[in-house]
C-alpha positions in Angstrom: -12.7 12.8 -64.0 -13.4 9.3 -62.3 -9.8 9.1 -61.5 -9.7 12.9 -59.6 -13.2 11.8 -57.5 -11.4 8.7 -56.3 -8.0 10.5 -55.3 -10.1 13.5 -53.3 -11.9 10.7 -51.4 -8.9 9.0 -50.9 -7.0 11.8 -49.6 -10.4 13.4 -47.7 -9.9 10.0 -45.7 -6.7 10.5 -45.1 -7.0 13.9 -43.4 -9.7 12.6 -41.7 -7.3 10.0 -40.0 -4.3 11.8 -40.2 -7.0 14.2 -37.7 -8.5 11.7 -35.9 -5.1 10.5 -34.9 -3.5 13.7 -33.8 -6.3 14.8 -31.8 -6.2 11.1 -30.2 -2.7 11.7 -29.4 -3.5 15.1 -27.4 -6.2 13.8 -25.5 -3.8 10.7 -24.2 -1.0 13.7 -23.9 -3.2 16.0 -21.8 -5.1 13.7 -19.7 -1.8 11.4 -18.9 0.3 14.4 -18.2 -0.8 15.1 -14.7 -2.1 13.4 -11.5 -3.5 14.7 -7.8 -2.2 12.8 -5.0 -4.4 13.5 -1.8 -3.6 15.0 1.9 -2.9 11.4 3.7 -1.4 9.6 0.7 2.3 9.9 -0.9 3.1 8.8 -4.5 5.6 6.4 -6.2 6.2 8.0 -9.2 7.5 5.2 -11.5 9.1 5.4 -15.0 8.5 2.4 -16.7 8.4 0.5 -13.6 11.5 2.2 -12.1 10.9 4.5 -9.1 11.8 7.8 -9.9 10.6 10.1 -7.1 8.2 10.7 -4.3 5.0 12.8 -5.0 3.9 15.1 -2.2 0.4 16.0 -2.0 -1.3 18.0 -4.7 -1.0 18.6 -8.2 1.8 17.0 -10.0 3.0 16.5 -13.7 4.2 13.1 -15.6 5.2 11.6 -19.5 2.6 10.1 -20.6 2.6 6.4 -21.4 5.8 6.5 -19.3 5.7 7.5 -16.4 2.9 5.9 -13.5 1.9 7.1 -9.9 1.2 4.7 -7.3 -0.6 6.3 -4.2 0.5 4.9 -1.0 -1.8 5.7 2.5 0.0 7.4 5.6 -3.0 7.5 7.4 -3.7 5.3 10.5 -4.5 2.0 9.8 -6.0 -1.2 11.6 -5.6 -4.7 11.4 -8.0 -6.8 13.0 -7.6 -10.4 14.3 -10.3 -11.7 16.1 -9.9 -15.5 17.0 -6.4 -16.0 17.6 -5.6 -19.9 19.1 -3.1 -19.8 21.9 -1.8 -21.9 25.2 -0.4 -20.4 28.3 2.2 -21.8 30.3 0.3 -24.2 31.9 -1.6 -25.7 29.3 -4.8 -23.5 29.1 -6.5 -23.1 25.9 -7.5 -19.8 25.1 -9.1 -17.6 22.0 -7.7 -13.9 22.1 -7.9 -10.9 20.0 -5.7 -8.6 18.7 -5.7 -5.4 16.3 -2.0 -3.5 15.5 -1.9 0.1 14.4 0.4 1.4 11.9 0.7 4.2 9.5 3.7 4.2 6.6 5.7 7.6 7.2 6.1 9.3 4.2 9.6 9.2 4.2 9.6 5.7 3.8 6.9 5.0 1.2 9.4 4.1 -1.7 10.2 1.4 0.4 6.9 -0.1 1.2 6.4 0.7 -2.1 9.7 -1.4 -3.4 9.2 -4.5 -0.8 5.6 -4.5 -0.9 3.9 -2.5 -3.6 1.4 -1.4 -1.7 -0.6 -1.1 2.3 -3.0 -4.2 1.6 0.2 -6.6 0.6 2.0 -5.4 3.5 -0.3 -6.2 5.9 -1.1 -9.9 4.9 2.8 -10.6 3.6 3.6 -8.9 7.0 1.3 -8.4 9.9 -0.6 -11.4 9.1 2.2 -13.9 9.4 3.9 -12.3 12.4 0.7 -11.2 14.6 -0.7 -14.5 15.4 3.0 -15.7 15.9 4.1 -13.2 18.7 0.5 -13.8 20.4 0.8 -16.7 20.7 4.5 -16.7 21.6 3.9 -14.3 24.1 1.0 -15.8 25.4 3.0 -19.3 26.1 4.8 -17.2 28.7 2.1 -16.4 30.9 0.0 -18.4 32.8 -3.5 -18.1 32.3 -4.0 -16.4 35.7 -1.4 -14.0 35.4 -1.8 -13.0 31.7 -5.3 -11.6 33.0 -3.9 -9.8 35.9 -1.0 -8.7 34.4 -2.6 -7.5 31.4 -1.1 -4.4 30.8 2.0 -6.0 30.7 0.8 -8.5 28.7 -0.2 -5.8 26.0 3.2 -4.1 25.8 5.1 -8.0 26.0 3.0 -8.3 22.4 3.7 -4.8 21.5 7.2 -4.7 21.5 7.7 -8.7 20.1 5.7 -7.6 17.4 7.6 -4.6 17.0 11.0 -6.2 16.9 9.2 -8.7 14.4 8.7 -6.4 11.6 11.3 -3.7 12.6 12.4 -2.0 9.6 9.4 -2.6 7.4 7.9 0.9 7.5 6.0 0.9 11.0 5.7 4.4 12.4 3.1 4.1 15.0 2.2 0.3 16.6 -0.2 -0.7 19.4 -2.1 -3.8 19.9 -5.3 -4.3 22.4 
């Protein structure tokens, strides 16, 4: 009698895990299965750290446990330098400013994705080495008088240095102030 009480307990338990577990196992299956990637955004879809497609906005479907979506912005972005330390030609000291405009076309967010793994990292493993350089580059070109009255040239002198700087790094849209 003692012994049958002690192997229904045992195997109540065991159903009670053996349900436990399954229903675990859906829950992980059908929340990891799918993903929403928003107007504005693409997404890396990676298979155990592989990249495996492009995800256009909306709803989409992945293995769980396997597979991973990375979003990536292709909105308009701003970077932002505010006290940039520079010498004209002849010697003058000056502070200047400077903000660049990009946005990552979504045809080419696997590769911002794969050289950069994400907007944040490309703009300070990018932008923020190669900004303060071509100001100030640029700037050692023009006199202090003639970088004010010639600013507009000026502007598209650090434009396009810039430009040619990070050529090929996923810049759609650039324009400094």
């Amino acid at each position: 009698m003692l012994k049958n009480d002690i192997s229904k307990q045992t195997t109540n338990h065991l159903n009670k895990i053996i349900l436990v577990s399954i229903l675990l196992i859906l829950m992980i299956s059908l929340y990891g299965s799918w993903y929403t990637v928003d107007q504005g955004e693409r997404g890396v879809l990676l298979r155990n750290g592989k990249i495996i497609d492009t995800a256009e906005p909306g709803l989409g479907f992945k293995i769980p446990l396997m597979d991973t979506v990375v979003k990536i912005s292709t909105q308009t972005h701003t970077a932002s330098y505010q006290a940039l330390q520079a010498y004209s030609r002849d010697q003058q000291p000056a502070t200047l400013r400077a903000s660049v405009t990009f946005s990552v076309p979504p045809d080419r967010v696997e590769e911002v994705y794969a050289k950069f793994k994400g907007i944040d990292s490309m703009v300070s493993r990018l932008l923020d080495r190669q900004v303060p350089t071509q100001v100030e580059n640029i700037f050692g070109k023009y006199t202090a008088i003639s970088a004010v009255q010639e600013r507009i040239k000026f502007g598209i002198d650090v434009t396009d240095a810039i430009t040619k700087s990070i050529k090929g790094f996923g810049n759609d849209h650039l324009g400094t102030d």
